[in-house]
KEKE-3310 file (N, C-alpha, C; in steps of 0.2 Angstrom, whole numbers, plus 5000, padded with zeros to 4 digits):
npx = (5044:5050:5057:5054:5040:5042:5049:5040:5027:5036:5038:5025:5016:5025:5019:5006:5004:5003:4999:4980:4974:4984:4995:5001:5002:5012:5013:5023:5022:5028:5017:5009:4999:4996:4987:4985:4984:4978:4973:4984:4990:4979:4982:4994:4993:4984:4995:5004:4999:4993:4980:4972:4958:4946:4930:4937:4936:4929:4933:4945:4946:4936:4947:4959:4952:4947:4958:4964:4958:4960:4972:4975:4970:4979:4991:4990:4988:5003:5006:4999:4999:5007:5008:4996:4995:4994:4983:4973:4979:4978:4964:4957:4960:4962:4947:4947:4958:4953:4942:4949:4954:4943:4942:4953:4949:4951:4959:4973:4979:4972:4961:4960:4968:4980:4994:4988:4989:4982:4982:4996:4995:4990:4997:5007:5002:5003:5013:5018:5011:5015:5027:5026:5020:5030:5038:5045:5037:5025:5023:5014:5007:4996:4995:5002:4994:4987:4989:4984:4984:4999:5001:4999:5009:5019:5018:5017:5032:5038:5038:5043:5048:5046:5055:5068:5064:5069:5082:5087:5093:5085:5075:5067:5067:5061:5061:5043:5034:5034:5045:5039:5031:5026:5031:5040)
npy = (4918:4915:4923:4934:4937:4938:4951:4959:4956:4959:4971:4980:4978:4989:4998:4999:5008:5022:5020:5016:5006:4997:4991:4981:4991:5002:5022:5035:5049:5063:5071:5060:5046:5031:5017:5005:5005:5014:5025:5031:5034:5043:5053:5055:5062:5073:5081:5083:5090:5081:5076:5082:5091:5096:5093:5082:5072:5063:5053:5051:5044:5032:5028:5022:5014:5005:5001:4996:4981:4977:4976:4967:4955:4951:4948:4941:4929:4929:4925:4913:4904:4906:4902:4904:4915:4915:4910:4921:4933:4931:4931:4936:4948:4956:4963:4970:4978:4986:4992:5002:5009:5014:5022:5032:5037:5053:5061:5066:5057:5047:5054:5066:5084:5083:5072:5061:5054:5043:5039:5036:5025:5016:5017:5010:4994:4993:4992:4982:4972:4973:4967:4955:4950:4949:4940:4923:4911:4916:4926:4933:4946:4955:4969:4978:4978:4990:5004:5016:5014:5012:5022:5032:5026:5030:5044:5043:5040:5048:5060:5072:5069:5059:5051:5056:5050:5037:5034:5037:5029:5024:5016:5002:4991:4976:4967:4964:4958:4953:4940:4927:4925:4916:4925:4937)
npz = (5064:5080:5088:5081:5083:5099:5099:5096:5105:5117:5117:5116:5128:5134:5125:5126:5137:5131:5118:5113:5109:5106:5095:5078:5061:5071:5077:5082:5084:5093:5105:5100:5097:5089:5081:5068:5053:5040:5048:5053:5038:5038:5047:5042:5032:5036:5044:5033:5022:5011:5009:4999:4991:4999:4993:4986:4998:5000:4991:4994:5007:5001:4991:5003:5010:5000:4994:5006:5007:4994:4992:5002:4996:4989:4999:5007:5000:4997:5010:5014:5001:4988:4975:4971:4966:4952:4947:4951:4946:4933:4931:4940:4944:4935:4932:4943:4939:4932:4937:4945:4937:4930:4942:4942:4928:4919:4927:4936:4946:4960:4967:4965:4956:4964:4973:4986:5004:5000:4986:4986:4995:4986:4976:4980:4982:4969:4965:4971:4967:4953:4957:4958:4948:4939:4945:4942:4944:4943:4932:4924:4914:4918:4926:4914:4903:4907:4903:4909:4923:4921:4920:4929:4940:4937:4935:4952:4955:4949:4956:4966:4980:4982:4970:4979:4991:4984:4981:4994:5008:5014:5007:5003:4991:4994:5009:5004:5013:5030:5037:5039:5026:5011:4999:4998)
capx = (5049:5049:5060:5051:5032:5044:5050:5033:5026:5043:5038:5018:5017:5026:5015:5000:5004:5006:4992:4974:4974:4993:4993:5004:5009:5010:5016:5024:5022:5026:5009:5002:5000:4991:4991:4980:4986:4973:4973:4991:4988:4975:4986:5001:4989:4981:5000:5007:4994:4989:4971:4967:4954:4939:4927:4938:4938:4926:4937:4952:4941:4936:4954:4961:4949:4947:4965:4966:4953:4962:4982:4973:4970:4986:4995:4985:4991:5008:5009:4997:4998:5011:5006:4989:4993:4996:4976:4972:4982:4976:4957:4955:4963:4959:4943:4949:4959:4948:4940:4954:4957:4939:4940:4957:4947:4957:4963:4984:4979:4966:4956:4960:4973:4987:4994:4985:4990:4977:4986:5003:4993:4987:5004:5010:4999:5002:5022:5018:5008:5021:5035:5025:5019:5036:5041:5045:5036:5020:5025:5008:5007:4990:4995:5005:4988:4983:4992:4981:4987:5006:5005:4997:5013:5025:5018:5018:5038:5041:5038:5052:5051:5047:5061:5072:5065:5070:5090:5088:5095:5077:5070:5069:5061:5060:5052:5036:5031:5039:5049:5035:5028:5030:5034:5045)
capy = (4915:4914:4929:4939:4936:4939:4956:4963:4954:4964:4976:4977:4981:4998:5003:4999:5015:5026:5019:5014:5000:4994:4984:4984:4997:5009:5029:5038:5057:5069:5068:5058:5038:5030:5010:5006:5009:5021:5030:5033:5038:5050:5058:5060:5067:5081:5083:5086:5094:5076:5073:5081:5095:5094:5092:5075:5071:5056:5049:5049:5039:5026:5023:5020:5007:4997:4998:4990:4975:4975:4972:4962:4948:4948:4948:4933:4923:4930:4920:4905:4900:4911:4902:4902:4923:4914:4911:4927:4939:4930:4929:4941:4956:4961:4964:4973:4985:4991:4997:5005:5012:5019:5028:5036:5041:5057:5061:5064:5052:5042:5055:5073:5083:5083:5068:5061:5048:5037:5036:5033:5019:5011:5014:5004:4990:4991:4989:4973:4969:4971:4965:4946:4947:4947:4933:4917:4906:4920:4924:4935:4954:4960:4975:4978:4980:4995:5008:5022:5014:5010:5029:5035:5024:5034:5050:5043:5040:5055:5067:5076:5068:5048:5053:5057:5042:5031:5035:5037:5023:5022:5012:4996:4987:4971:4963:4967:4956:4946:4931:4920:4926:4914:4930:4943)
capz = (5069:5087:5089:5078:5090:5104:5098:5096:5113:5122:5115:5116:5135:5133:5120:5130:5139:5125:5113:5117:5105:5100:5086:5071:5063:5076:5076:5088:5084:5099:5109:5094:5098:5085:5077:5061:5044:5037:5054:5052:5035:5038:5052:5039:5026:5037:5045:5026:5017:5007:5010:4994:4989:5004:4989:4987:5004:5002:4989:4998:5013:4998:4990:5007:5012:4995:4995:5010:5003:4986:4995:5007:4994:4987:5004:5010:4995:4997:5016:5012:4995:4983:4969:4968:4963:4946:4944:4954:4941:4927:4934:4946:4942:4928:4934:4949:4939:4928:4942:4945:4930:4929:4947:4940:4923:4918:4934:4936:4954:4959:4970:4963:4955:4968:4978:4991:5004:4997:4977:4989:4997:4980:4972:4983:4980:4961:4965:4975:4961:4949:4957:4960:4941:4937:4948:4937:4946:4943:4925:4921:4913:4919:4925:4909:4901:4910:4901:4911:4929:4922:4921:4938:4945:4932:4940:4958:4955:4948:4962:4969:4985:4979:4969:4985:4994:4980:4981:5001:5011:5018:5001:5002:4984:4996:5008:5004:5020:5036:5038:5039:5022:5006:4997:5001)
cpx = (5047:5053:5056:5043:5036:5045:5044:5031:5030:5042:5030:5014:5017:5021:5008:4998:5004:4998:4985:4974:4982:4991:4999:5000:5007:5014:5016:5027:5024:5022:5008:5004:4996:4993:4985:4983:4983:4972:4978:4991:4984:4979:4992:4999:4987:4989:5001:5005:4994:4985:4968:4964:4948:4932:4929:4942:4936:4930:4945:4949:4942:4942:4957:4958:4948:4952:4969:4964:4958:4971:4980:4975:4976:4991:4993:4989:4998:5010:5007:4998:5002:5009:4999:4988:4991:4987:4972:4973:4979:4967:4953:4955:4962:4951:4944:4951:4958:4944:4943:4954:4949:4939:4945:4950:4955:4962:4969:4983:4971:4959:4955:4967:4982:4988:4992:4989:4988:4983:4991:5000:4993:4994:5007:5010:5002:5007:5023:5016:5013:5026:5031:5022:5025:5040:5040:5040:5027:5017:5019:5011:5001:4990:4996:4999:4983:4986:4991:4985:4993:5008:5005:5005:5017:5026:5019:5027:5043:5043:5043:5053:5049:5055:5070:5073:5070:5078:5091:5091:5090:5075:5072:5066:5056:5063:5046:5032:5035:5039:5044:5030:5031:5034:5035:5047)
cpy = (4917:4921:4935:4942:4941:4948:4961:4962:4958:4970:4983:4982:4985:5003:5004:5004:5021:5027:5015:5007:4997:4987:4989:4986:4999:5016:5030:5044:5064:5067:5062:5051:5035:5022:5012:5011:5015:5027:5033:5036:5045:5055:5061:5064:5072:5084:5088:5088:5088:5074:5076:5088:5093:5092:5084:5070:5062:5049:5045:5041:5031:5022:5019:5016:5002:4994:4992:4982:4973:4973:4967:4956:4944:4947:4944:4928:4925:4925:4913:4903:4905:4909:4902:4911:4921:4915:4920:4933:4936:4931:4935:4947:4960:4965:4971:4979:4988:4994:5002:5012:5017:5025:5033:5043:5044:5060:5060:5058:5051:5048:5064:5076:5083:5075:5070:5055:5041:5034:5033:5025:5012:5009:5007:4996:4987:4989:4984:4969:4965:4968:4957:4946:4945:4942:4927:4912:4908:4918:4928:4940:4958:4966:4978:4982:4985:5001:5015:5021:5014:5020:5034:5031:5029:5043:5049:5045:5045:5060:5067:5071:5059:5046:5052:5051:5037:5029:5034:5029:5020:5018:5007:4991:4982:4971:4967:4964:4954:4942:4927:4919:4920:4917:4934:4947)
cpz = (5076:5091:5089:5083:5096:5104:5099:5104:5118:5122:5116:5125:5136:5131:5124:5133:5135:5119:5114:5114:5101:5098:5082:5067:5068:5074:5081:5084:5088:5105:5105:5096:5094:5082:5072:5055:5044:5043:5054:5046:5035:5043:5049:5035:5028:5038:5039:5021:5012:5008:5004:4995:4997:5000:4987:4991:5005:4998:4991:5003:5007:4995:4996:5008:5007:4995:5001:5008:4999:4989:4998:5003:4992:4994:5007:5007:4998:5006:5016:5007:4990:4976:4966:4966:4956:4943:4944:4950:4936:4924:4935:4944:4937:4929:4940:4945:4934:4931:4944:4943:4929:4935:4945:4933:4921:4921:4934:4942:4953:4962:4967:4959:4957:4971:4983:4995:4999:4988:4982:4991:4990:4974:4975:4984:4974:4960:4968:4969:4957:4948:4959:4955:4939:4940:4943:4938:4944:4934:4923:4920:4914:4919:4919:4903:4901:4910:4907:4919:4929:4924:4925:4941:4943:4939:4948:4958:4953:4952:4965:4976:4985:4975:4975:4990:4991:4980:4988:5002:5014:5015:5004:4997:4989:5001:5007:5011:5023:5033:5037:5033:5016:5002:4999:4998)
residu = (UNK:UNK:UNK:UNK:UNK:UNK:UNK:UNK:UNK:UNK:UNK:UNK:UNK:UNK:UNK:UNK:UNK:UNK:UNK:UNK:UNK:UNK:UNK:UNK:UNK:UNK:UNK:UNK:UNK:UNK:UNK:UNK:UNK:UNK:UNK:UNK:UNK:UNK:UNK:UNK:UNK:UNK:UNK:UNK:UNK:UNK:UNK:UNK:UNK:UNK:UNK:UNK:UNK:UNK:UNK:UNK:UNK:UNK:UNK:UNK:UNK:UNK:UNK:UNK:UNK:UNK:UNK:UNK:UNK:UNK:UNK:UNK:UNK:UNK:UNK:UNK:UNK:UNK:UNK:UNK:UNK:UNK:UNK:UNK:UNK:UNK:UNK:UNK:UNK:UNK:UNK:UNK:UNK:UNK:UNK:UNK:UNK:UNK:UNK:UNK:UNK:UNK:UNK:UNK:UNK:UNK:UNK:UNK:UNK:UNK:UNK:UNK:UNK:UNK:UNK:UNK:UNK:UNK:UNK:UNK:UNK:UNK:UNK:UNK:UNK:UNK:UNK:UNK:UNK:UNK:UNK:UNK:UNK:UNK:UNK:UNK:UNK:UNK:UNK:UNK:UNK:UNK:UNK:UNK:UNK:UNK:UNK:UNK:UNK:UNK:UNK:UNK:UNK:UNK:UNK:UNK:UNK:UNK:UNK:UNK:UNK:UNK:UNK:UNK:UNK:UNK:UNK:UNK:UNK:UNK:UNK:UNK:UNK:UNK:UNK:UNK:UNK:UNK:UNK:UNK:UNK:UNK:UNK:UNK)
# end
């Protein structure tokens, strides 16, 4: 919406001062000015001890950028074309997450044995996922079929402080995108 552009653009200027590249997201930390997801990430992850083992430093690196790729596709459809997930999940995905599912292996997460941002990231994906297989209009269970990943989410939701988020007044299931998105 027109409003929506507006609000960023009003807003955009200020940051200009602050951040070298403003762009959505952005952080504002103290000193710290930063846009780009995955750079945002990685500055919460050193912040709060979630980067993982330095041994699996490179994997953290690789989830977070496939992840970007692998939400990408499905957030593209979810603005241009909501229904064409229907072939996507039926087609697509299954492929995809068996990839997944092999980088998991035995692994409680995807890159070592603690939470990292990266699993957060990828969770997150898989609860987009989820919640647009179960759309009526979707109607797939791909995920469903991937016992090893439904149980990486089990553990992500488990954690004392996903837990805490999820009662917080801070959750929000939905939207998963903007207004101008087909799905929300």
């Amino acid at each position: 919406t027109p409003g929506y552009k507006k609000m960023w653009f009003d807003k955009k200027p200020e940051l200009d001062q602050a951040i070298c590249f403003p762009n959505l997201p952005y952080m504002l930390d103290g000193g710290v000015a930063l846009a780009q997801s995955n750079t945002i990430l990685r500055y919460i992850g050193r912040k709060f001890d979630l980067m993982g083992d330095p041994a699996s430093a490179h994997l953290v690196d690789l989830v977070l950028d496939q992840t970007a790729d692998f939400d990408g596709e499905s957030t593209g459809r979810c603005y241009r074309d909501f229904l064409s997930m229907k072939p996507y999940c039926q087609e697509e995905l299954v492929g995809k997450l068996e990839h997944w599912t092999r980088l998991l292996g035995s692994k409680p997460f995807m890159t070592c044995d603690r939470v990292t941002v990266a699993d957060l990231k990828i969770y997150e994906t898989l609860r987009k996922l989820r919640l647009i297989e179960q759309q009526p209009a979707i109607g797939t269970a791909t995920l469903q079929r991937f016992p090893a990943l439904l149980a990486f989410m089990d553990r992500v939701e488990a954690l004392p402080a996903m837990q805490a988020y999820f009662k917080s007044g801070s959750f929000m299931e939905r939207p998963l995108n903007n207004v101008h998105a087909q799905f929300k």
